[in-house]
FIPA-916033 format. One record per residue (C-alpha): x, y, z; chain; residue in one letter. Coordinates in steps of 0.1 Angstrom, whole numbers. Layout:
! residues N
SITE; c1; c2; c3; mol; type
SITE; X; Y; Z; A; A
...
***
This chain:
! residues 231
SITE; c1; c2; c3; mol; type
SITE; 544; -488; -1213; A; X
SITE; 574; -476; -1236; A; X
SITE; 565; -434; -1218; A; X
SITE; 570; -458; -1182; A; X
SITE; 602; -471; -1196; A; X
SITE; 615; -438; -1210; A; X
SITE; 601; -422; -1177; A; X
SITE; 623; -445; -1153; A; X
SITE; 652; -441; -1176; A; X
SITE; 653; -405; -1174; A; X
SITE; 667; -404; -1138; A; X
SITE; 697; -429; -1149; A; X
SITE; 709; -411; -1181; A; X
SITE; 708; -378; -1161; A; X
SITE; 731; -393; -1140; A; X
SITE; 755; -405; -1161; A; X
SITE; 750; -369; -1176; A; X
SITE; 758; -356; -1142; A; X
SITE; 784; -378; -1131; A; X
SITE; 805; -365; -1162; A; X
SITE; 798; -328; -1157; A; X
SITE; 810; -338; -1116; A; X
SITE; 843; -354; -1132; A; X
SITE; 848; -325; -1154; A; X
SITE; 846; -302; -1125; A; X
SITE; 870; -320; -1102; A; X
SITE; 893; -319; -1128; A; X
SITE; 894; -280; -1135; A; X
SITE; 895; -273; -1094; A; X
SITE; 925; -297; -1094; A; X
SITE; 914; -325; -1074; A; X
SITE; 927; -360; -1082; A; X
SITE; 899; -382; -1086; A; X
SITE; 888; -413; -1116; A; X
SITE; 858; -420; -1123; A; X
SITE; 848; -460; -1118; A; X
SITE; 842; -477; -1150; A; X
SITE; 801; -482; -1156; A; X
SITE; 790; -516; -1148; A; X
SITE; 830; -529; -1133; A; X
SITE; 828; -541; -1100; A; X
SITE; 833; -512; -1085; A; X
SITE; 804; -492; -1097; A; X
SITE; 780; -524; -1091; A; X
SITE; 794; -544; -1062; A; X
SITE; 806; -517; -1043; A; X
SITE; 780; -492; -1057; A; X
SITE; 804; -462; -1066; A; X
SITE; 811; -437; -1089; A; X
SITE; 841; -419; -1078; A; X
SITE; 873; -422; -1056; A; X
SITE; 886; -389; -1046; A; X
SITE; 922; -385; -1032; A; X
SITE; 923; -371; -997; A; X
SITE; 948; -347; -989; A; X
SITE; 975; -355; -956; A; X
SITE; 977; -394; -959; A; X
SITE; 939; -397; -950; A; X
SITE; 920; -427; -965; A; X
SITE; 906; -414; -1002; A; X
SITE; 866; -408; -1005; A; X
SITE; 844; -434; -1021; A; X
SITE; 812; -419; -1034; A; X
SITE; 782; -425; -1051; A; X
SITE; 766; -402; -1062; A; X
SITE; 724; -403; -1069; A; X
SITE; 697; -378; -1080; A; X
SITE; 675; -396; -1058; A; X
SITE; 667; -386; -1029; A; X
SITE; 655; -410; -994; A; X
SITE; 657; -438; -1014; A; X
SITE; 657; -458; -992; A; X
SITE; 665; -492; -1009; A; X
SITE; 697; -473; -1022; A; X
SITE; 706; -459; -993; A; X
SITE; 703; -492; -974; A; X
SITE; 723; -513; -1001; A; X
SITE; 753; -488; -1000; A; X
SITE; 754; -485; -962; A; X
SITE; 755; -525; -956; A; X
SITE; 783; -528; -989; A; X
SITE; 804; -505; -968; A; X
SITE; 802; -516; -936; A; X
SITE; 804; -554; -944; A; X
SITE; 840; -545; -967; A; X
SITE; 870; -549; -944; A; X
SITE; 891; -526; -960; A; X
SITE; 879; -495; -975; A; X
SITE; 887; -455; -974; A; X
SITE; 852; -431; -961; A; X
SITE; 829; -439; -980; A; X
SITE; 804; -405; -992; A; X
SITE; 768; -412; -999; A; X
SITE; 756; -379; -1020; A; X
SITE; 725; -369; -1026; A; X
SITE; 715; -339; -1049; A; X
SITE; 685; -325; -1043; A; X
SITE; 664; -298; -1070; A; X
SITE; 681; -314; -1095; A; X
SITE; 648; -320; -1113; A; X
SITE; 638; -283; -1114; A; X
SITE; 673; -277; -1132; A; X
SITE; 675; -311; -1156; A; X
SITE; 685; -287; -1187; A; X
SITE; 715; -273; -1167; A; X
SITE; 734; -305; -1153; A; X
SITE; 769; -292; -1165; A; X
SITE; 764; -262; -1138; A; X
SITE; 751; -288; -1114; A; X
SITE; 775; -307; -1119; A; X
SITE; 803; -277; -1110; A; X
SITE; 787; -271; -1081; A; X
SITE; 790; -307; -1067; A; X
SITE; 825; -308; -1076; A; X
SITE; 829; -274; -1054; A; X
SITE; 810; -291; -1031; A; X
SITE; 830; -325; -1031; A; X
SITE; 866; -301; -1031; A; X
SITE; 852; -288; -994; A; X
SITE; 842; -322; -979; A; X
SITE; 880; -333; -991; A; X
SITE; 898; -300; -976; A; X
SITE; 879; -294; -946; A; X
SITE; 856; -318; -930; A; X
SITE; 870; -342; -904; A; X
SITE; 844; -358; -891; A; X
SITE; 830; -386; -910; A; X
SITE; 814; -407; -878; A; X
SITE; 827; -440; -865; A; X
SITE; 824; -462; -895; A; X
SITE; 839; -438; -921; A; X
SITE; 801; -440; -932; A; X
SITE; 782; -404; -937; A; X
SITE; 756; -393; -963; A; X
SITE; 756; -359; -975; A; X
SITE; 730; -337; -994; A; X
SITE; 740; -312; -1018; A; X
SITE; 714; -288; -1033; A; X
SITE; 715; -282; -1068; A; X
SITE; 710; -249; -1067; A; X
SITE; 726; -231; -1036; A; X
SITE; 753; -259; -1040; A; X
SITE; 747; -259; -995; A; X
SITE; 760; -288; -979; A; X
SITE; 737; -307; -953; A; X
SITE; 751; -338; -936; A; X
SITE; 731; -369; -921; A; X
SITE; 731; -404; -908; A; X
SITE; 731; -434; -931; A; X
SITE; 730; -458; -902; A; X
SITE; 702; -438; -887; A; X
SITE; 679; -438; -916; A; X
SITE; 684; -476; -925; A; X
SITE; 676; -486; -889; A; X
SITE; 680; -517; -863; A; X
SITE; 673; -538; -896; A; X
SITE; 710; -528; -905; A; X
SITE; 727; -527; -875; A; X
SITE; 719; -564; -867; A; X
SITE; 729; -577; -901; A; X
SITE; 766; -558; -898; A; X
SITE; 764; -575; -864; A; X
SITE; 760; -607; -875; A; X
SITE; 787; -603; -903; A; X
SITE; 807; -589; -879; A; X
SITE; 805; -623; -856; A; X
SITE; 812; -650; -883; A; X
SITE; 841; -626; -896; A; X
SITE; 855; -627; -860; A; X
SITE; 848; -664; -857; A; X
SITE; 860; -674; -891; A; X
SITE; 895; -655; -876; A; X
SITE; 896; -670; -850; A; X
SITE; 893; -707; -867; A; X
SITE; 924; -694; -888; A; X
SITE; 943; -683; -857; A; X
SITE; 937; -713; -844; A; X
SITE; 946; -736; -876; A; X
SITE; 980; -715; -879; A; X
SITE; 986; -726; -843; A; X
SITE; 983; -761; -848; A; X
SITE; 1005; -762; -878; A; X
SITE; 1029; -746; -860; A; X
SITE; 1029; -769; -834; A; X
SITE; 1030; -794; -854; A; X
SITE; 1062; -785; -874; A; X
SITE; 1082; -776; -838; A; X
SITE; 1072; -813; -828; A; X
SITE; 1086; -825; -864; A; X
SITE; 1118; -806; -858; A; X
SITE; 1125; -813; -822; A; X
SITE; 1154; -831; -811; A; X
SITE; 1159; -860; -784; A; X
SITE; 1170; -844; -751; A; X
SITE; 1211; -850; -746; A; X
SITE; 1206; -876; -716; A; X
SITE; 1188; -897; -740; A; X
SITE; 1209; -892; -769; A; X
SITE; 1238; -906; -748; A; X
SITE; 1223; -930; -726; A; X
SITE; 1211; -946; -761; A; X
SITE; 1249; -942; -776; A; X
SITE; 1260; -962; -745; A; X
SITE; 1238; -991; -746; A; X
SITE; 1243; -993; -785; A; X
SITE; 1283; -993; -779; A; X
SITE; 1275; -1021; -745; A; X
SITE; 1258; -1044; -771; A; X
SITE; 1288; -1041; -798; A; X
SITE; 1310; -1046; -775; A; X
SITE; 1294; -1077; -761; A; X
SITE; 1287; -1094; -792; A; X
SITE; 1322; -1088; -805; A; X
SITE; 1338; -1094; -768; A; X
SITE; 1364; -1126; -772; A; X
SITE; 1362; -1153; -753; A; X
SITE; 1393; -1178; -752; A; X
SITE; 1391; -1215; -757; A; X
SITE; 1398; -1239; -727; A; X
SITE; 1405; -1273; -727; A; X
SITE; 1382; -1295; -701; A; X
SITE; 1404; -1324; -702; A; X
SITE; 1436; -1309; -693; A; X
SITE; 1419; -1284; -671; A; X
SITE; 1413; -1302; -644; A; X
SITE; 1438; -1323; -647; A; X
SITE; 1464; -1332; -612; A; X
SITE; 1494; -1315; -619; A; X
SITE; 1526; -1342; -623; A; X
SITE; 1548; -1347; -590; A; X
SITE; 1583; -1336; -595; A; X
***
């Protein structure tokens, strides 16, 4: 059991091995990057392991970076985190491949997918519709060889973004639709009596002080009516 353990854990220490000798070799080529901190949020919620500045305002790469390859339980987990995050730069799913045959030389792998990482930054443009694209680098040749995330997860994937995609739109819309109300509300609250009504009430408040304040004289009934003496 403990050879099992150490077994398993040999893939994961290489690649913190390898994710050093990467940072390293970004470094001496002169390419901003940082490194995520192990176990923060971003290197398990959003599963990565660098952000790489992009050069001419473009959105910066967000990689993870594995030494397994077609795993597809990985590859599947990465691909729905990015497209279920609203707002994100490209995210960069790499794969090195050979890395095995090599394990004692990880500080040359490593160089080589920093080289590697420098030419996806500078020259490719394409990164599909989602700003989604998986890449394999081999440990040796240091060749670069793209391919589809969204492909190799399947309809499995598509229909769950789908269905995030819907309550995200309805949930919007609720919101739209709150702000609305409350707007409505406060231009009722603040909205003044037309000027016809303002006056027509002005007058009939003035008619009704006026006619309980209006005087009225005193006459006598007994003289009143009274024949007037004949001269």
């Amino acid at each position: 059991m403990r050879d099992a353990a150490l077994h398993r854990s040999r893939p994961y220490k290489a690649g913190l091995v390898l994710e050093e000798a990467v940072s390293d070799g970004l470094t001496t080529l002169g390419i901003l990057h940082r490194r995520t901190p192990h176990r923060g949020r971003e290197d398990v919620f959003d599963h990565l392991d660098f952000i790489v500045v992009n050069g001419g305002g473009r959105p910066p790469l967000e990689i993870q970076l594995t030494l397994r390859p077609k795993h597809h339980n990985k590859i599947f987990t990465y691909a729905h985190r990015a497209l279920t995050t609203a707002t994100r730069g490209i995210r960069l799913y790499i794969e090195v491949v050979g890395a095995h045959r090599h394990c004692a030389d990880l500080a040359a792998i490593g160089k080589r997918v920093a080289e590697a990482i420098k030419t996806i930054s500078r020259r490719f443009r394409d990164f599909g519709k989602d700003n989604l694209l998986g890449v394999r680098i081999h440990a040796v040749t240091g060749k670069i060889e793209k391919f589809d995330l969204v492909a190799f997860c399947g309809h499995k994937l598509i229909r769950l973004v789908e269905a995030w995609q819907e309550e995200r739109r309805l949930a919007q819309e609720e919101r739209r639709a709150a702000a609305r109300r409350a707007l409505k509300e406060r231009s009722l609250a603040r909205k003044t009596a037309p000027f016809w009504r303002i006056l027509h009430g002005t007058l009939v408040s003035m008619g009704l002080d006026v006619a309980s304040t209006r005087f009225t004289p005193h006459i006598d009934t007994r003289n009143f009516f009274m024949p007037r003496r004949l001269c």
